[in-house]
Each structure stands twice: as C-alpha cells, then as structure tokens.
N, C-alpha and C positions, 0 to 999 in steps of 0.2 A: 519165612519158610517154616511151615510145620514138620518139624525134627521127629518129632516120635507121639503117639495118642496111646493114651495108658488106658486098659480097659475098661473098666467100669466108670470114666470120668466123665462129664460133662459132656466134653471135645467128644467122647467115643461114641455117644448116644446120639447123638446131635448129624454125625455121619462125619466130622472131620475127618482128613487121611492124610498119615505124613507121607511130605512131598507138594501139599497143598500151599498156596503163597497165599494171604491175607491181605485183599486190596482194599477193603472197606472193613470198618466196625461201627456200628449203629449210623451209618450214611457218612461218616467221616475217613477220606482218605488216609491210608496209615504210609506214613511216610517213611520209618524205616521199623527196626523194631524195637528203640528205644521209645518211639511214639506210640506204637502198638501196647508199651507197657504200663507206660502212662494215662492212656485213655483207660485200658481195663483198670488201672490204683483208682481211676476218678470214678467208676462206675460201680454200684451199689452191689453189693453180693445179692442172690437172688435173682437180681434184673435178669427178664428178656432179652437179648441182645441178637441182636441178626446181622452177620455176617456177608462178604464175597470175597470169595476165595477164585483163585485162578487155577484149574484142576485142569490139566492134559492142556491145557492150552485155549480152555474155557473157561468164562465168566460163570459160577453157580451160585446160589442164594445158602445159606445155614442160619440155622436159629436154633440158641443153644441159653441156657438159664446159668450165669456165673453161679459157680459154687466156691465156698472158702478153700484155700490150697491149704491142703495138711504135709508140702513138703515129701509126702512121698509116691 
C-alpha cells in the first residue's frame, strides 16, 4: 500500500497516489512489501520500471525511472 508520495519524487511524476496497492513491479508479482523491497535493492537506479497498481478497485499500468532515496 502506497502510504504517502512526496512531491517532486519519482512516485509523484510517474502519477503514483497514496492509497494505491502495488500488484506488480517489472512483471513480477509483489508478494508483500518485504518483497516489494527487495526487488527495488535488486534493480539498478535509473532503470525504467513499470508498475500495476490497484487504484479504486482497478488494475492501472505506471512507469516510473528509480531515483537514488536521499532519505528525505
């Protein structure tokens, strides 16, 4: 579950919205969100990465370019 999307980040541009659930990341089912964490450590910063998220109760697609977390 997407908690909060900080403005100018990745997530915010990309159209993420909290409230949104993370069913996929690059075609791989995310199983909970220690998984979720894990496949973003494994994926390169920079990368492309396309998303589905379950929004209102619908499947949607996002595509979003990981950027390095400055933690704040």
């Amino acid at each position: 579950l997407v908690m909060e999307v900080r403005g100018n980040s990745p997530a915010a541009s990309s159209g993420l919205k909290s409230g949104d659930v993370i069913l996929q990341f690059n075609g791989v089912t995310v199983e909970d969100d220690a998984h979720l964490v894990n496949i973003v450590k494994l994926t390169e910063v920079g990368s492309r990465v396309s998303l589905v998220v379950l929004r209102d109760r619908s499947p949607q697609s996002v595509h979003l370019h990981l950027a390095e977390w400055t933690g704040e």
